[in-house]
Each structure stands twice: as structure tokens, then as C-alpha cells.
N, C-alpha and C positions, 0 to 999 in steps of 0.2 A: 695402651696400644692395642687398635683393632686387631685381632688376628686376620690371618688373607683368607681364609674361609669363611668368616663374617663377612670381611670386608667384601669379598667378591657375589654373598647373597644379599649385601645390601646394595650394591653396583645392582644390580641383574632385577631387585625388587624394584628399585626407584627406574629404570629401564622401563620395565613393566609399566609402570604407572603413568610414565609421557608418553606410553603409547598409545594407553587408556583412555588419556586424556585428550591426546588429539584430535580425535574425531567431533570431538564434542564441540570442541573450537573451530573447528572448520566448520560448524553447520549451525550459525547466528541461530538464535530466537528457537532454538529447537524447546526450549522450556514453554515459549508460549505455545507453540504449536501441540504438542502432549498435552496444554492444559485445555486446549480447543478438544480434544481426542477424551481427553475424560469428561467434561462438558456433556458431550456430542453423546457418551456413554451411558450418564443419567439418566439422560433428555433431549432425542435426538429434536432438530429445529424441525418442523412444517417443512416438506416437498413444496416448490411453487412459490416460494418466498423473494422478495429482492435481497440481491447477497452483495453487501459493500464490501469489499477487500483490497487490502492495499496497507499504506504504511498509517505512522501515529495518527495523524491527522484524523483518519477514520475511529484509530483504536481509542484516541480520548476524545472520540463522541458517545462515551457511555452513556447519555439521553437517547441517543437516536431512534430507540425504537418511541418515545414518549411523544419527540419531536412528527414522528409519521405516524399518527395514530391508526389513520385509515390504511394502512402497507405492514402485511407482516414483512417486520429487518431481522434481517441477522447480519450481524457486525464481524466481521473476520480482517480488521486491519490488527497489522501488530507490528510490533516495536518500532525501531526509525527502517524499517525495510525499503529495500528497492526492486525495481523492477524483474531483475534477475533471482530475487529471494522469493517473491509472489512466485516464479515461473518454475523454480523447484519445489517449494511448496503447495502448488496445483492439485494434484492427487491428494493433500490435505485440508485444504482449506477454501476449495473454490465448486469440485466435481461430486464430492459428496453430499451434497446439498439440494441437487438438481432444480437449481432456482428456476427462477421466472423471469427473471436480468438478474445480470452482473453489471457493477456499477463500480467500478475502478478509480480509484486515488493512489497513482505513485508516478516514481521518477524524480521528485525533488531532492531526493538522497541520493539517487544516482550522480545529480547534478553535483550536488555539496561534497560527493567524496572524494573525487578528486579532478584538476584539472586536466586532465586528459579526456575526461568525459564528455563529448559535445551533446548538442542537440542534436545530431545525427542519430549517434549512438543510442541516447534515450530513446530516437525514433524507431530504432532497429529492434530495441527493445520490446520496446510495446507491439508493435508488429508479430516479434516473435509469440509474445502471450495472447496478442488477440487470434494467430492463427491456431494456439493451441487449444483455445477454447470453441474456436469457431468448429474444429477436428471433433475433437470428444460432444458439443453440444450446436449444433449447426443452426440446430431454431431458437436458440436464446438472443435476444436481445441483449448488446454490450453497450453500458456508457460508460466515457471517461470525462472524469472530473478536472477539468484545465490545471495544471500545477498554479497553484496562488503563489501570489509576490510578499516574501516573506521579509520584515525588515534584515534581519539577521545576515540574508542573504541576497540583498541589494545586489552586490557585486553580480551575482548569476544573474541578473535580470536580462540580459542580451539572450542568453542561451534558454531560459523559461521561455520568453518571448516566440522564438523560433522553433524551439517543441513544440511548443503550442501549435502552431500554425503547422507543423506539419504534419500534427496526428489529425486536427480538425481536417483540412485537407484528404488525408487519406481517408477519414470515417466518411467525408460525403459521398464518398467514392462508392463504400457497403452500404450492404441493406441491416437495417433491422441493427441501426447505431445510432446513439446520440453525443455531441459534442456538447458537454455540460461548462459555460464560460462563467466559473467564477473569478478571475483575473480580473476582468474588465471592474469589476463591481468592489473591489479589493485596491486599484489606487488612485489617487487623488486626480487632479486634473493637470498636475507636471507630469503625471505618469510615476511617481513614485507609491511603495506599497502605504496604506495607512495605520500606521501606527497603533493607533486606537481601539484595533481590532484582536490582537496580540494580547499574549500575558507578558509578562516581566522578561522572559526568555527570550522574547522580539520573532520566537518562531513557528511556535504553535498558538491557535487560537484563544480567545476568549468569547463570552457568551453572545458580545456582538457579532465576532467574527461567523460565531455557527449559526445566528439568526440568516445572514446574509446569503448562509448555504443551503440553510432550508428553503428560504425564498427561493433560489436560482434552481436548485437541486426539483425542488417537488415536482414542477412542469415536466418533468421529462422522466418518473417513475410509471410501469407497466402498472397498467389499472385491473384489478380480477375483476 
């Protein structure tokens, strides 16, 4: 039998520890982000660079800088992030870098997480980060990478659809924005996503799929 004087420093220790712990939970992907920060600490990237950030999609383009040979890339997507996670993340992974453009892939997670999530809201979203960057860096150049039609996630295709059009929409509105359509080039001629393009997972790409982005992608990278 515990005695109540153990038992009450073991109560009070394990206390402790979910409080510890909490924080860490509350703040997704903070491991990648610290591993960017130690990265950064070796070997800070080139001033002047294009900076891709945003979620997986980017982060397992670990080719990408081999893919733009002629473009220093620095790759700053990570884990299945959304819009709101880039937009607390900023001060980490987007301002320290003082690129040449920003060139943005998210909101597809936003979309997949849950149904309360419209294309409004993704729109509100993006808004919000592109005004934050537009604040801190007013002469960079932003693109956004169109959310692709992922089979996996078929169902969202109304609400991808309608994001889409409403970020495009507002960027022709700015100066010094590119609307990057890879959607269009991504499904078939019912309008469904292609298959083919996908690894096993039906959600993330494969090597045709990232041929497809480099095509679409490279026209619209800042030229030194």
C-alpha cells in the first residue's frame, strides 16, 4: 500500500508532467520547425533565394533544388500543415530568409480536416498570410501553387475548386503575384484527379506527379 505522502508526490509529479506536456501538443510539427532552426544554424540558406513553404507536398520535394538547377530553393514545407500553421510558423520559416519570392503550397489540409472548413475560410486564410507577408516584406513577390485534385480526396473537389478561383481572383487584383494552375494539368477530361500521378497513398505525389509541377511551376519563378 502507497503511503499518502508518496502517493500525493506521485499525484503532484505526474501533474507536472501533463502540464509539461501540453504545450508541445498544442504546437504541431514544432520538431520540424527546431530542426529547420538547427539546419539554419550550421548553414544559414543564401539572402535572395526562392523560399517554397507550405505543407507535405513541398516537404517531399526533397529533389527540388536538383529539379531548378538555374534557382537557389530552399524548401521550408513541412509535415501535413495548413494554412494557419505556415501563419504561426512565419517568424520561422518564411521571414528569416529574406527571399526573392515566396511561393506557397497549402490549404489542402485545411480543406481535409474538417467539414466545417469551407472554401471561404481557406480563402480568409490565405488572405490572412499573404497580408502578413505582404507587412514584414512589401517588395517580394508571392505565388500560390493552386491546391491539386488529390484522389484521396475526391470528395473536397467542389470546395478545392472554389478556393482556387477565389485566391486566383484576388492575386490578379495584387501587384507583384503569380497564380501557379496546377489543378488544371492534374485531371483528366471528366474532371476527375489522375490517378497515375499519386503514390499508393492516393495523396501525395509521385515522380510524374512532380515532373508536372516543375513544368507548370518553373514559368513563374523570379529570375536573378
Amino acid at each position: 500500500m502507497i503511503k499518502k505522502p508518496v502517493l500525493s508526490s506521485l499525484i503532484i509529479y505526474f501533474l507536472s508532467a501533463i502540464i509539461f506536456i501540453l504545450p508541445a501538443k498544442a504546437q504541431p510539427f514544432i520538431g520540424e520547425i527546431a530542426a529547420f532552426k538547427k539546419q539554419d544554424s550550421v548553414k544559414m540558406p543564401p539572402k535572395n533565394a526562392i523560399l517554397f513553404v507550405g505543407s507535405s507536398s513541398f516537404r517531399m520535394w526533397t529533389n527540388v533544388q536538383e529539379d531548378f538547377p538555374m534557382y537557389s530553393i530552399i524548401n521550408r514545407g513541412f509535415g501535413g500543415s495548413s494554412l494557419t500553421d505556415v501563419i504561426r510558423f512565419a517568424d520561422q520559416v518564411i521571414f528569416p530568409y529574406q527571399p526573392a519570392q515566396v511561393v506557397i503550397y497549402c490549404g489542402e489540409n485545411d480543406l481535409a480536416s474538417s467539414d466545417t472548413v469551407s472554401a471561404q475560410i481557406v480563402f480568409d486564410r490565405f488572405q490572412q498570410l499573404f497580408s502578413l507577408i505582404r507587412k514584414q516584406m512589401p517588395e517580394t513577390p508571392i505565388a500560390f501553387v493552386s491546391i491539386k485534385p488529390s484522389p484521396s480526396r475526391e470528395h473536397l473537389l467542389q470546395k478545392v475548386i472554389t478556393a482556387n478561383e477565389l485566391i486566383k481572383t484576388f492575386l490578379k487584383k495584387q501587384t507583384k503575384t503569380a497564380y501557379i494552375d496546377v489543378f488544371s494539368a492534374m485531371i483528366d477530361e471528366q474532371g476527375k484527379p489522375k490517378p497515375e500521378l499519386f503514390i499508393d497513398d492516393r495523396l501525395h505525389m509521385n515522380k510524374k506527379g512532380y515532373a508536372i509541377w516543375l513544368q507548370v511551376i518553373e514559368p513563374h519563378l523570379i529570375k536573378k
